[in-house]
N, C-alpha and C positions, 0 to 999 in steps of 0.2 A: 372408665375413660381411657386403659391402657388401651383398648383396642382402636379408640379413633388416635389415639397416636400415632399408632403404626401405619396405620391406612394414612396418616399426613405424610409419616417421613416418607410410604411407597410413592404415595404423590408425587411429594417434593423431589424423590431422585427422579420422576420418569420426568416432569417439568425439567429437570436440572438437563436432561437429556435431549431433550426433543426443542431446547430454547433457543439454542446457537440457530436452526433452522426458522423457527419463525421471527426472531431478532432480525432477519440478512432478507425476508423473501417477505414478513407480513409485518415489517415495523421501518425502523429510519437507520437502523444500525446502531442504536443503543437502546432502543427499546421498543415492545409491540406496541402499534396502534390498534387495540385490541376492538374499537365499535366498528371502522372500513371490515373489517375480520368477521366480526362478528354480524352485522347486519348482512353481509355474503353470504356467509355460513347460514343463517337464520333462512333467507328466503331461499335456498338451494335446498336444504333438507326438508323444508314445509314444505313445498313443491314434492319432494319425492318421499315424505310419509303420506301425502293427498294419494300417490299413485301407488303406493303400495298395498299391495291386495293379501298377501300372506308374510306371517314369520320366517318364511323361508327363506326369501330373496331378500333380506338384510344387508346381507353382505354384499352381494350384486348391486343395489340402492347404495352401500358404502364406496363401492367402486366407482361408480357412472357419478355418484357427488365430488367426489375427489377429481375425477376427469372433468367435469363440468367447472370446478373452481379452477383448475389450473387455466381452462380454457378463456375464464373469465379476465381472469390475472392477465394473462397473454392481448389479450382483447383489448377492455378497459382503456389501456393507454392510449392503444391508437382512436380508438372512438373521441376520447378527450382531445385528444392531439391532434384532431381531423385525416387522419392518413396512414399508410402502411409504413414510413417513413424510419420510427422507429425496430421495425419487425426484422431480426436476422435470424432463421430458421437454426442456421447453423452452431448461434449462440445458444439457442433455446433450445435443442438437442444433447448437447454439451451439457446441458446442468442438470442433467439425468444421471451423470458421472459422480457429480458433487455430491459431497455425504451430507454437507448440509441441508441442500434441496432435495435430497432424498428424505432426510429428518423431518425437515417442513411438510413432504407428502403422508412422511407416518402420524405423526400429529393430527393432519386432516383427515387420513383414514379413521384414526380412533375415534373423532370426533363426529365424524359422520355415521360412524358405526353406533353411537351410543345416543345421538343424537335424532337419529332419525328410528331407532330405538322406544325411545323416549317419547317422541312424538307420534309414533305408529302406535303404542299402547294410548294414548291421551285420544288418536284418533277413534280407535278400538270401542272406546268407552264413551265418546260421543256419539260415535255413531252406530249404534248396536247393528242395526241389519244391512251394512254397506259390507 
C-alpha cells in the first residue's frame, strides 16, 4: 500500500497546485462547485470521445475541449442574463495574463486529456467496428 500513497501525496500536490485556479474561475471563491464543473466537463468530452476516430488526436480532442469550455464559461452568462451586456472582450483577454486562469486552464487540459482518454477506450470497447 506504500505505493498508493505516493500516488495520493503526487495527487494531493498537483490538486494543491491547480486549486487556486479552479476556486477563482469554477467555484464562489472559497470553494469548487464541483457538479456545474462537472456536468460541463461530462457532456463536452462525451461529445468529443463520440467524435474521436483514433488514439492519435487525443491531445487535439484535449485541446478543442478546453477551447470549447472556456467558450462555454464565457457564454453561459449572458444566455442566462439575456444579453451581451455583461461581455468585455478586453477583460477576458486580460485573464490569459492571470496564472490563476492559466492554472484553471491546466486543470481542464489534464482533465480533458484523461477524460476523453478514458471515455475513447470505453467507446473502443463498445463499439468494436466504429
Amino acid at each position: 500500500m506504500e505505493f498508493l500513497d505516493t500516488a495520493r501525496g503526487w495527487l494531493d500536490q498537483a490538486y494543491a497546485f491547480f486549486e487556486p485556479g479552479l476556486i477563482m474561475y469554477a467555484g464562489n471563491g472559497e470553494s469548487v462547485n464541483w457538479m456545474p464543473l462537472a456536468i460541463q466537463f461530462g457532456v463536452i468530452a462525451l461529445v468529443l470521445a463520440l467524435l474521436l476516430r483514433s488514439a492519435g488526436a487525443i491531445l487535439i480532442f484535449a485541446i478543442v475541449g478546453v477551447v470549447i469550455h472556456i467558450i462555454v464559461d464565457v457564454v453561459m452568462p449572458m444566455i442566462r442574463g439575456g444579453g451581451m451586456d455583461g461581455f468585455d472582450f478586453g477583460a477576458f483577454a486580460g485573464q490569459f495574463t492571470d496564472m490563476t486562469y492559466l492554472k484553471y486552464i491546466g486543470a481542464l487540459a489534464i482533465a480533458y486529456f484523461i477524460g476523453i482518454m478514458i471515455l475513447g477506450m470505453i467507446k473502443g470497447i463498445l463499439f468494436r467496428g466504429d
